[in-house]
C-alpha positions in Angstrom: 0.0 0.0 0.0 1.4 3.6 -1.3 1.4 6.0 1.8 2.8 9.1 1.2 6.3 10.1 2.3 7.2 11.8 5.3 7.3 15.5 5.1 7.6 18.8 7.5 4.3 19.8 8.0 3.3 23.2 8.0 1.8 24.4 11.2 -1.1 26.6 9.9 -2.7 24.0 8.3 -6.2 22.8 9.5 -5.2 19.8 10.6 -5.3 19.0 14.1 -3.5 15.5 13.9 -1.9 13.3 11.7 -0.4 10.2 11.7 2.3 8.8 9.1 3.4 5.4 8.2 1.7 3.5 11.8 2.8 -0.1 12.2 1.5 -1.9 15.1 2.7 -5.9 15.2 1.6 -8.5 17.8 2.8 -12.0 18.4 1.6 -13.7 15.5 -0.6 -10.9 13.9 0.4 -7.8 12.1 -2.7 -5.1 13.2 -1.1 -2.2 11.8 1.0 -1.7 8.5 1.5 2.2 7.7 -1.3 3.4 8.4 -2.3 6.9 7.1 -5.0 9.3 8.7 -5.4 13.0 8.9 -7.9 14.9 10.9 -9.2 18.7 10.9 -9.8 20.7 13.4 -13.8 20.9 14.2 -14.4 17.7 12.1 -16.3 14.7 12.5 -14.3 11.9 10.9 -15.1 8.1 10.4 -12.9 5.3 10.9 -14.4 2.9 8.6 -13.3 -1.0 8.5 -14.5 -4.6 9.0 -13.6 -6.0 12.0 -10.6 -7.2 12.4 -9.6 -4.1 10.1 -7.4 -2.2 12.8 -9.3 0.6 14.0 -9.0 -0.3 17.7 -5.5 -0.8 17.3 -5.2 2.5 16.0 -7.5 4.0 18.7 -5.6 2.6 21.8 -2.3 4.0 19.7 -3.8 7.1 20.0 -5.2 7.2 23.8 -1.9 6.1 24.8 -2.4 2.5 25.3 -0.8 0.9 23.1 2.5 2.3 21.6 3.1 2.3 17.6 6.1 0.3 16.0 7.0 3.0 13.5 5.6 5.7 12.4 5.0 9.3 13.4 1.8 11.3 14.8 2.0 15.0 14.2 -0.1 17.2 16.6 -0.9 20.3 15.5 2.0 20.3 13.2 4.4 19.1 15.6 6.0 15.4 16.0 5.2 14.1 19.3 5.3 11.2 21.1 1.9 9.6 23.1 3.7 7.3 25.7 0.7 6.6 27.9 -2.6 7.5 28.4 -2.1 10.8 30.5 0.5 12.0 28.0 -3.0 11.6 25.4 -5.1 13.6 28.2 -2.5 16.3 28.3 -3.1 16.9 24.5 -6.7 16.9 24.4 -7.0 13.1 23.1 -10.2 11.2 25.0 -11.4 8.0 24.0 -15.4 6.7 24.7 -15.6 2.9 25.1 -18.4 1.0 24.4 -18.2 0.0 28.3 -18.1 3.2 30.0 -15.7 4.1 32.7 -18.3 5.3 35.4 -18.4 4.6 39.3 -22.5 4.0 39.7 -22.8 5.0 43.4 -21.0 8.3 42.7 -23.1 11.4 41.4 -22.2 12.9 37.9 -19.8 15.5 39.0 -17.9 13.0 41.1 -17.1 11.0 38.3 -16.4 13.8 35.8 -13.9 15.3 38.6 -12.8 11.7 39.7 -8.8 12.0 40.2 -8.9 15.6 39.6 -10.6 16.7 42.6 -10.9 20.2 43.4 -9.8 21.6 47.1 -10.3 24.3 49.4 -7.2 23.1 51.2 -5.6 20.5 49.3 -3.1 20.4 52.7 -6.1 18.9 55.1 -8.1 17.6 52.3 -10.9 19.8 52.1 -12.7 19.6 49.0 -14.5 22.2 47.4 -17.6 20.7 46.7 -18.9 23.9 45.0 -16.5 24.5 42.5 -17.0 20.8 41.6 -20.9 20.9 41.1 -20.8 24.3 39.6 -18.2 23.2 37.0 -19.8 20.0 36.2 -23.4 22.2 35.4 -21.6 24.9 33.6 -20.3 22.1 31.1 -24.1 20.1 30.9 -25.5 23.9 30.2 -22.9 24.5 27.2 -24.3 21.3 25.6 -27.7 21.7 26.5 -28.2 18.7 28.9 -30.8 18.7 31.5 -29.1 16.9 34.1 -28.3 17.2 37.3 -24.8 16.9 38.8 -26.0 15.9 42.1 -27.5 12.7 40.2 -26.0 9.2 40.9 -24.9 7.6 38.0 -27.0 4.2 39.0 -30.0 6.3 38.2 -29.0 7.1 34.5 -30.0 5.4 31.9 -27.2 4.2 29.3 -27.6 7.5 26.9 -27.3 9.5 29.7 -24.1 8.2 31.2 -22.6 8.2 27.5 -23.5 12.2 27.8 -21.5 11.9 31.4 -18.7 10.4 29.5 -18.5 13.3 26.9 -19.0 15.7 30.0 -15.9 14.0 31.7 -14.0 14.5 28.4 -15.0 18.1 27.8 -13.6 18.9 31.7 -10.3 17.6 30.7 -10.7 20.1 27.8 -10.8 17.5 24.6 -9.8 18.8 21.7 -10.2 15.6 19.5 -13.2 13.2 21.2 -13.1 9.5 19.7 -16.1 7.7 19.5 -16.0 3.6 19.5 -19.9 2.6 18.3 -21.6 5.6 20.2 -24.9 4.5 19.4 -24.9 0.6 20.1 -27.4 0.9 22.9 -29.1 3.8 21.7 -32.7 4.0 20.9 -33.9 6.5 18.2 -34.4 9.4 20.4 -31.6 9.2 22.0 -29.1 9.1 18.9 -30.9 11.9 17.8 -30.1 13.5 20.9 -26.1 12.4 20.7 -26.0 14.0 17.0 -27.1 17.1 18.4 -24.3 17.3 21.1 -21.7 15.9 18.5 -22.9 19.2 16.2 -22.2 21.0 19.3 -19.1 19.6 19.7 -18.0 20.5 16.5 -19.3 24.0 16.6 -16.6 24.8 19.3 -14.0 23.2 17.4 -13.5 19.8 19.2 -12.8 17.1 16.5 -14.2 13.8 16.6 -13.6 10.3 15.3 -16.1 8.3 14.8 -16.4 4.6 15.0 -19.5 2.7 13.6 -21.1 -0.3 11.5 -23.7 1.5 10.6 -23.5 3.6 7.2 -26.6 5.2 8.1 -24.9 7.1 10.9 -21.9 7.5 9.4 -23.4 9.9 6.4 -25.8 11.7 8.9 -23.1 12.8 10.5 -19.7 12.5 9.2 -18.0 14.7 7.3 -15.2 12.6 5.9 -13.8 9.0 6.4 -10.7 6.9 6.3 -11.3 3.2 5.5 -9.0 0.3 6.8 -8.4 -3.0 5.6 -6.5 -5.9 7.0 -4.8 -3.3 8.6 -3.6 -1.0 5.7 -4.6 2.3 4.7 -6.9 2.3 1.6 -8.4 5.8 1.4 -9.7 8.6 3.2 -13.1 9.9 1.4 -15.5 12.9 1.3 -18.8 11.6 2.7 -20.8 14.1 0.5 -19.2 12.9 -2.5 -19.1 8.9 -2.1 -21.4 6.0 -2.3 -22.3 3.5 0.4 -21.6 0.9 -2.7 -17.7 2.4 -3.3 -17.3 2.5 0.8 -18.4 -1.1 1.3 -16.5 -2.3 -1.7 -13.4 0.1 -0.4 -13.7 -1.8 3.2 -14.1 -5.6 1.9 -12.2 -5.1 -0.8 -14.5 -6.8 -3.6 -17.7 -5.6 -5.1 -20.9 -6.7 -3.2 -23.7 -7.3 -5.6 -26.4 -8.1 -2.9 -26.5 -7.1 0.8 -28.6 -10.4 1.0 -27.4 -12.9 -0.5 -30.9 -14.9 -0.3 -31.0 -18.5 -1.7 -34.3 -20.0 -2.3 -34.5 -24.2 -2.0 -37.1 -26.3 -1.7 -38.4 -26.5 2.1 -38.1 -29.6 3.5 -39.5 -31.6 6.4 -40.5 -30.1 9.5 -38.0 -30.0 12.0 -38.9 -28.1 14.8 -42.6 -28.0 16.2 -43.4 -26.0 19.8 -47.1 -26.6 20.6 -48.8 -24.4 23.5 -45.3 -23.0 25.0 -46.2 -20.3 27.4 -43.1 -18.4 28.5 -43.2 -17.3 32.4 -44.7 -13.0 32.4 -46.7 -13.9 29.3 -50.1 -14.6 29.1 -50.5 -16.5 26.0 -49.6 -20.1 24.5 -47.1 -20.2 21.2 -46.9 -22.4 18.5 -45.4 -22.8 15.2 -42.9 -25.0 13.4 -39.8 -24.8 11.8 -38.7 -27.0 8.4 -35.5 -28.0 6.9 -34.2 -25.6 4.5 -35.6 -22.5 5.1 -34.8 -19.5 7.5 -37.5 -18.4 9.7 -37.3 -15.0 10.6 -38.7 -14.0 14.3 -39.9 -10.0 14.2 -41.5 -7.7 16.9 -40.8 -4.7 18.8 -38.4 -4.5 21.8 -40.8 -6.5 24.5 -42.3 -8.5 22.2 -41.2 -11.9 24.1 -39.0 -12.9 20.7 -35.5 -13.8 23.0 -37.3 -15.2 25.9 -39.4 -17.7 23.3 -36.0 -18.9 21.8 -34.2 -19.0 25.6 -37.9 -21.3 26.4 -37.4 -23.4 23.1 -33.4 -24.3 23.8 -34.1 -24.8 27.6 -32.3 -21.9 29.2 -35.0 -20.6 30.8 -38.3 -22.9 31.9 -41.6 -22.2 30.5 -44.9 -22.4 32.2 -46.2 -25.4 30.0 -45.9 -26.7 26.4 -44.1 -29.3 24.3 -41.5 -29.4 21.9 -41.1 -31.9 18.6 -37.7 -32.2 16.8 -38.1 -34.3 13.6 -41.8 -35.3 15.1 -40.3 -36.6 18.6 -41.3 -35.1 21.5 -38.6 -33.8 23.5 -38.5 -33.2 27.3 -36.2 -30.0 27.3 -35.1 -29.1 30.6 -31.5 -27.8 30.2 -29.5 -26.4 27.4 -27.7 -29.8 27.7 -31.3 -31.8 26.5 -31.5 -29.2 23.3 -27.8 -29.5 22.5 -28.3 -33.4 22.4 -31.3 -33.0 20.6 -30.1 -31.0 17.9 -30.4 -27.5 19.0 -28.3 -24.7 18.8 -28.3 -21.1 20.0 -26.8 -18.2 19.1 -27.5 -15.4 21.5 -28.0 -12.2 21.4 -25.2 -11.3 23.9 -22.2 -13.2 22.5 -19.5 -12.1 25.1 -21.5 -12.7 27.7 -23.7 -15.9 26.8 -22.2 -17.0 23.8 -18.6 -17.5 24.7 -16.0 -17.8 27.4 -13.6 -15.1 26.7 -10.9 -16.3 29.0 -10.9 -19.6 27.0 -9.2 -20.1 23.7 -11.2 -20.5 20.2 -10.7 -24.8 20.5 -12.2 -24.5 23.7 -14.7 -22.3 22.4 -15.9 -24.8 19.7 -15.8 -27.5 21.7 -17.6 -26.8 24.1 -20.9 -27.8 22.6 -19.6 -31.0 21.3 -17.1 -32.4 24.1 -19.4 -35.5 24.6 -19.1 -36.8 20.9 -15.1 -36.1 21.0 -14.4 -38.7 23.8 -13.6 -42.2 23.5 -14.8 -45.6 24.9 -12.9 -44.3 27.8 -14.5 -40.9 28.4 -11.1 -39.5 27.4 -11.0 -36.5 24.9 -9.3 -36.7 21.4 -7.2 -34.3 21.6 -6.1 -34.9 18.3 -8.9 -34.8 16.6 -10.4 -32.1 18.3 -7.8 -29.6 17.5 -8.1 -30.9 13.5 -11.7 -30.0 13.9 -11.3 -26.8 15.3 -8.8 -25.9 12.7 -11.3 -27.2 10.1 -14.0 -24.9 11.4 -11.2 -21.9 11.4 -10.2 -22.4 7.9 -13.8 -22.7 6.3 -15.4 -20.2 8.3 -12.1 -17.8 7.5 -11.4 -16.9 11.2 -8.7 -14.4 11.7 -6.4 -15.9 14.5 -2.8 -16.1 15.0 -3.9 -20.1 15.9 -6.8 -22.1 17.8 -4.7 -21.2 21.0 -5.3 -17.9 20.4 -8.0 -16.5 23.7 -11.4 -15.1 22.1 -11.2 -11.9 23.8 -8.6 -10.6 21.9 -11.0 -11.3 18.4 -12.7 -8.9 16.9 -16.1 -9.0 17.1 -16.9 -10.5 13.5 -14.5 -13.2 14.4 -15.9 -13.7 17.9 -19.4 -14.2 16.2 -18.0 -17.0 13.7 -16.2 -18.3 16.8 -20.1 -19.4 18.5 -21.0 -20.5 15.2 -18.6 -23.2 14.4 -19.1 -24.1 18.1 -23.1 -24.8 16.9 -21.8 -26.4 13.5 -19.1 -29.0 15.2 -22.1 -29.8 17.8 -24.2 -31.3 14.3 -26.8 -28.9 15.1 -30.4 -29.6 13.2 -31.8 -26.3 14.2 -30.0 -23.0 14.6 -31.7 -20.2 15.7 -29.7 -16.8 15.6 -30.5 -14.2 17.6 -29.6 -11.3 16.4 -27.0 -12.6 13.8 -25.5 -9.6 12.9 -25.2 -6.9 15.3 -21.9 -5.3 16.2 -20.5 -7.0 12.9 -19.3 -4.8 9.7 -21.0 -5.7 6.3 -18.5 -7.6 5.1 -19.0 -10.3 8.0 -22.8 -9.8 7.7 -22.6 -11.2 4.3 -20.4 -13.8 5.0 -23.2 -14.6 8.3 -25.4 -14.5 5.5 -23.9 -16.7 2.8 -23.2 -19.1 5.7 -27.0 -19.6 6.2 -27.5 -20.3 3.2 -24.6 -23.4 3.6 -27.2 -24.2 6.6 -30.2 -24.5 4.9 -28.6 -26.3 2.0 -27.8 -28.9 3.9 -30.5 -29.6 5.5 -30.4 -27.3 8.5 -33.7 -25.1 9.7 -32.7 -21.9 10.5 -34.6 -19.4 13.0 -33.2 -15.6 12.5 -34.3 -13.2 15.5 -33.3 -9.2 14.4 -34.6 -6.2 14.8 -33.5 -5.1 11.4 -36.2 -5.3 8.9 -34.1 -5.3 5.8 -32.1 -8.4 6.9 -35.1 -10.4 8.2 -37.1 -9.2 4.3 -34.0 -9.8 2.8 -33.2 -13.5 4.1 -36.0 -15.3 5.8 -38.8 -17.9 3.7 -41.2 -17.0 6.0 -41.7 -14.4 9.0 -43.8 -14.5 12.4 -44.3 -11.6 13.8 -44.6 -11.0 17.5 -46.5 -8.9 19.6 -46.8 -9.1 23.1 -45.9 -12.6 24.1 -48.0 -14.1 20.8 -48.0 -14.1 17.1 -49.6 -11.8 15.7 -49.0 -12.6 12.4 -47.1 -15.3 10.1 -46.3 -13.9 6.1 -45.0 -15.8 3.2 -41.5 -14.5 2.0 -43.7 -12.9 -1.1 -46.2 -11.1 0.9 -43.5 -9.4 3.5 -43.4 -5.4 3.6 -41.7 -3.4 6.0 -45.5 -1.8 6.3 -47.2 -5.0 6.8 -44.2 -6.5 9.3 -44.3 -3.4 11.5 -48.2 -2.8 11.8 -48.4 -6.7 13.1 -45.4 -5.9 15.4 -47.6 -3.1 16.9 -50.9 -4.7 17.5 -52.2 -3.0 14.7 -53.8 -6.5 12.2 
């Protein structure tokens, strides 16, 4: 990849930072090879990539966390060095996790002035409470937040203590705010809300990088981009002047014809049948049926009782009553370890937390589904052959890993998600049911989540797909129920589905 050469950089240019030729190399993987970015002053600028792409890498590089191999970062026109995270702080560099950084028993201005405190007599100790909660409103006011700084955090809802986080950020007088997925846990509202602080932000100068999946976002608010890809620097882009076709093509590096890659086959027998299944809070019975060879897509509102009917149906939480049929046999589900032996998998929502073991390694990870049909005669595990399965599973599902060895929390988050599937694939699996397939993933890994339900269902597999995104479940179910409330309200025929028709069922409105 071309990057250009090193130059002197003149000082009155707009440009608050940039960085030159970035290398970052860990044991086994290269994240980082010179890597080019440049941002102005009162800008809001994407970092665009797949996972796996860099853009962490390059963010902890920045906040002082991790330190660069080569390279050099210009600030304000001048080399410098970032050597920890309170030499970044000392420049006006602040980072926003996804996982905020938030004491919940303290108020907001406690944790905005955590390790900063002000005194009245910094000899005895004496803190000047005042100045503190004074401060803290004088910085909510300039944004236009109607929050109080005698609030505990605990109390807060998560948009709320992301606006803390920005708050905390602005007192250590941020010039250049970076973003990682702002608006993860966002409803609408509330994003709306974020945009208008962001534009805020902005107006007084502060530059911000911005770190998202969704394109949507990243044109409502961006002004330019740079893309990354396998750790290289491909371009840096004028949002008003590109396509969400050339970005997605820049960031996978190949054209993609269809966001959906939807395979039709012939449906084949039914696999899956719940009759009467009444999930505990609810006050209704559910049943429906799930064949071979297609994907049944799951749809409602937030509350509709769509997770907790899957958590029922794979036995990690106990309904009030009902049955469940795989293949026409009644099965007596009373633990995940009945539906895995059955046939079932799951996919949840919350991979990190319920999908994997992030202190374990990817074999482990697979295997954990499957370690009863990997022992011998002597209840002894095949070592061996495990590992050759799990490197199997690596190589067809194309997971980035220095080795099997390697400990899922340090994958990204496309990676983790393929590293749960091939844990449901090496179990044999009959049934799958995703929920919420894609979320947190680029679209590069959504298609290949995609293409590898359509492997699924090929073979023989029935697929259940619960999202909230109505243009993946049109796009690739055969058949959609919709939720509402704890019941069904409605079941449509791939055909008939409309994002109208879909969303008036979802809201109790047919």
């Amino acid at each position: 990849m071309v990057v250009s050469k090193d130059i002197e950089l003149n000082p009155a240019e707009n440009y608050l930072l940039k960085l030159q030729g970035i290398s970052k190399t860990f044991p086994g993987v290269r994240a980082l090879n010179n890597v080019h970015m440049e941002i102005r002053k009162g800008e809001v600028h994407a970092l665009l990539g797949e996972n796996g792409a860099g853009k962490s890498t390059l963010m902890k590089i920045l906040s002082g966390a991790y330190q660069r191999d080569s390279g050099n970062i210009y600030w304000e026109g001048k080399k410098i060095e970032i050597g920890n995270p309170k030499a970044a702080q000392e420049l006006g560099i602040s980072i926003i996790y996804q996982e905020y950084n938030l004491v919940p028993k303290f108020s907001i201005a406690e944790n905005v002035w955590m390790g900063r405190e002000k005194f009245i007599n910094p000899a005895v100790g004496l803190l000047n409470w005042q100045e503190m909660f004074d401060s803290t409103q004088k910085l909510l006011d300039e944004l236009h937040l109607v929050l109080d700084p005698h609030t505990p955090i605990s109390s807060l809802g998560v948009a709320q203590q992301q606006m803390v986080e920005i708050i905390k950020a602005l007192s250590l007088d941020a010039r250049l705010l970076i973003m990682d997925e702002p608006t993860s846990a966002l409803t609408g509202t509330e994003i709306n809300n974020l945009y208008t602080v962001i534009r805020s932000l902005k107006s007084k100068g502060v530059s911000v990088i911005f770190i998202s999946h969704h394109l949507d976002e990243i044109f409502e608010i961006c002004d330019r981009g740079t893309i990354l890809r396998d750790g290289e620097f491909i371009k840096t882009i004028d949002l008003k002047q590109t396509g969400r076709d050339e970005i997605i093509q820049l960031m996978v590096g190949r054209s993609i014809d269809q966001q959906y890659p939807k395979i039709v086959i012939q449906r084949g027998e039914e696999a899956l049948r719940v009759e009467n299944l009444r999930v505990p809070g609810t006050s209704h019975d559910v049943s429906f049926s799930a064949y071979t060879g297609e994907v049944l897509g799951i749809a409602g509102l937030v509350g509709s009782g769509r997770t907790e009917l899957m958590r029922a149906v794979f036995g990690a939480d106990k309904p009030e009553h009902g049955k469940v049929f795989i293949f026409g046999k009644e099965i007596h589900i009373k633990s995940p370890r009945t539906a895995i032996r059955a046939g079932i998998g799951f996919l949840p929502e919350d991979r990190k937390q319920q999908g994997l073991i992030l202190l374990l390694s990817v074999l482990q990870n697979v295997s954990l589904a499957s370690l009863f049909k990997l022992r011998d005669k002597t209840g002894l595990l095949r070592l061996r052959f495990e590992k050759a399965q799990v490197e199997d599973f690596v190589s067809k599902l194309r997971i980035t890993t220095p080795g099997v060895n390697q400990l899922v929390q340090f994958l990204s988050g496309g990676n983790q998600q393929k590293v749960v599937l091939a844990k449901w694939l090496a179990s044999q699996s009959r049934v799958l049911i995703f929920d919420e397939p894609t979320r947190g993933i680029d679209v590069g890994a959504k298609v290949e989540v995609y293409n590898l339900m359509n492997q699924l269902v090929e073979s023989g597999v029935a697929v259940i797909m619960v999202s909230s995104e109505m243009p993946e479940l049109l796009g690739m179910s055969d058949r959609i129920l919709v939720m509402h409330e704890g019941s069904i309200a409605a079941e449509m025929q791939r055909a008939e589905a409309t994002q109208e028709k879909v969303l008036a069922a979802a809201m109790g409105a047919q």
